[in-house]
C-alpha positions as CSV (number, residue, x, y, z in Angstrom):
1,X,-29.5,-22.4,-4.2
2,X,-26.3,-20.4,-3.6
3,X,-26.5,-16.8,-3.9
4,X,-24.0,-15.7,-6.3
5,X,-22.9,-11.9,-8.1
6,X,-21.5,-11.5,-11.5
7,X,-19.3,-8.0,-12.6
8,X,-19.5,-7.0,-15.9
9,X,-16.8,-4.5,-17.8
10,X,-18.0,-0.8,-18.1
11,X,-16.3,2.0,-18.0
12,X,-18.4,3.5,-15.5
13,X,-18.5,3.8,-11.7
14,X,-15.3,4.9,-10.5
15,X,-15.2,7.1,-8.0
16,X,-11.9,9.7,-7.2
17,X,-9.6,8.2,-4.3
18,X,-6.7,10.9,-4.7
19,X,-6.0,13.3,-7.7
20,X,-4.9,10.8,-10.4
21,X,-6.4,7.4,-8.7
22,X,-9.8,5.8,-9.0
23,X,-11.4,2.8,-8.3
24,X,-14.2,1.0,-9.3
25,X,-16.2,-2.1,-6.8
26,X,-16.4,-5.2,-9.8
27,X,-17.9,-7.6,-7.5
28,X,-18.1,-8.5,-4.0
29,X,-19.0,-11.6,-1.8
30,X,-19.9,-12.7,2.0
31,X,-16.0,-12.6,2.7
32,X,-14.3,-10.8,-0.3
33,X,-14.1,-7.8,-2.5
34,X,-12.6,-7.2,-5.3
35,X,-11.9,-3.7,-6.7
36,X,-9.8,-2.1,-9.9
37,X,-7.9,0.7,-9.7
38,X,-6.9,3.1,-12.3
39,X,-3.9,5.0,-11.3
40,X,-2.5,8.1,-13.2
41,X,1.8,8.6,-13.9
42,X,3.1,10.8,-10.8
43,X,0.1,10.0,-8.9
44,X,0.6,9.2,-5.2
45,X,-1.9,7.0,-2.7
46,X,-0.8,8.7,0.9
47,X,0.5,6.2,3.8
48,X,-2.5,4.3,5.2
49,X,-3.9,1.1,7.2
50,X,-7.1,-0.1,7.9
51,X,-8.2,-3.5,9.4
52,X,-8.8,-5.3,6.3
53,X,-6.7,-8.2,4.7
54,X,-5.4,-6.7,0.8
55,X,-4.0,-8.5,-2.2
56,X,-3.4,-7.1,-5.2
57,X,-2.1,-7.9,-8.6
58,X,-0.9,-5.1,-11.2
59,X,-2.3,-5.6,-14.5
60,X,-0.3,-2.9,-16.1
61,X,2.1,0.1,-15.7
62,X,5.0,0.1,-12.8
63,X,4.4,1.5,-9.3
64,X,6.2,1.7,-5.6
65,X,4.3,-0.2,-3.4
66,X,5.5,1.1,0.1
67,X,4.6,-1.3,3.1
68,X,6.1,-1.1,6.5
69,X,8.5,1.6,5.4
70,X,9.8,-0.8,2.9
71,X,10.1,0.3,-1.2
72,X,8.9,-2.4,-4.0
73,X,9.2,-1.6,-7.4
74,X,6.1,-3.5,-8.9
75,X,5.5,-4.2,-12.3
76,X,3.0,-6.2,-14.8
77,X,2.3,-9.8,-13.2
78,X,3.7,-8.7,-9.9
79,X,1.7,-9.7,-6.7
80,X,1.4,-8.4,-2.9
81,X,-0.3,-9.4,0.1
82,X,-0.9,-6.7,3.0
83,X,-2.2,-8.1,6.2
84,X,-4.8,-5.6,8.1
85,X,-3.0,-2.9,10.0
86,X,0.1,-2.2,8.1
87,X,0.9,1.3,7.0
88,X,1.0,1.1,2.9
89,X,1.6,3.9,0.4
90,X,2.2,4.1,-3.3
91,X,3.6,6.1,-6.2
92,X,2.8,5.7,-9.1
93,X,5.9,5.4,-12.0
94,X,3.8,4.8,-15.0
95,X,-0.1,4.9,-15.8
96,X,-0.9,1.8,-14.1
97,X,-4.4,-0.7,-13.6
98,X,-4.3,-3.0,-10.5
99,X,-6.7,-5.6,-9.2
100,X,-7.4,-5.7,-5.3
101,X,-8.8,-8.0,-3.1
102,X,-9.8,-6.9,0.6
103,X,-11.5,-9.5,3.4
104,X,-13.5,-9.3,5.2
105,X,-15.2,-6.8,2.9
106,X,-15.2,-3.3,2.3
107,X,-18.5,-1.8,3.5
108,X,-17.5,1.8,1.9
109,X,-16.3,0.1,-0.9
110,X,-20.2,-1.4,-1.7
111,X,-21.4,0.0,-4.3
């Protein structure tokens, strides 16, 4: 039998990134995990890399996704892939819920 993990909505378990930004582990596999984050109007996620792999998908609100120095206005439906290693930042334009995807997986993003 193959082990497998189900997430189900609640509004609990997010956890304070930056002022105005949380996120919240939904469910996580041998490779993957996937995280939402909730992300407050005039909020801003500071420049940062790390080794993992990160795809995202915004849900709702607008933000600037900035990777490699470069400025992309994101909004609802808009997509991104961010290999491991690149400086990324973000401001956020409007209250705003994306989805994210890092691989291999987060180990302080377990819950």
């Amino acid at each position: 039998m193959t082990a497998y993990r189900i997430g189900k909505a609640s509004g609990e378990g997010y956890i304070k990134v930056v002022e105005g930004i949380e996120r919240k582990t939904l469910v996580f596999g041998k490779s993957t995990l996937m995280t939402e984050f909730r992300l407050k109007k005039g909020s801003i996620l500071p420049s940062h890399k790390h080794s993992h792999e990160q795809t995202g998908y915004l849900v709702s609100g607008r933000i600037v996704l900035i990777v490699d120095g470069q400025k992309h206005t994101m909004s609802p439906g808009d997509s991104w892939a961010i290999p491991g290693d690149v400086e990324h930042a973000g401001e956020v334009v409007d209250d705003s819920v994306a989805i994210e995807i890092f691989s291999p997986i987060r180990k302080d993003y377990l819950p």
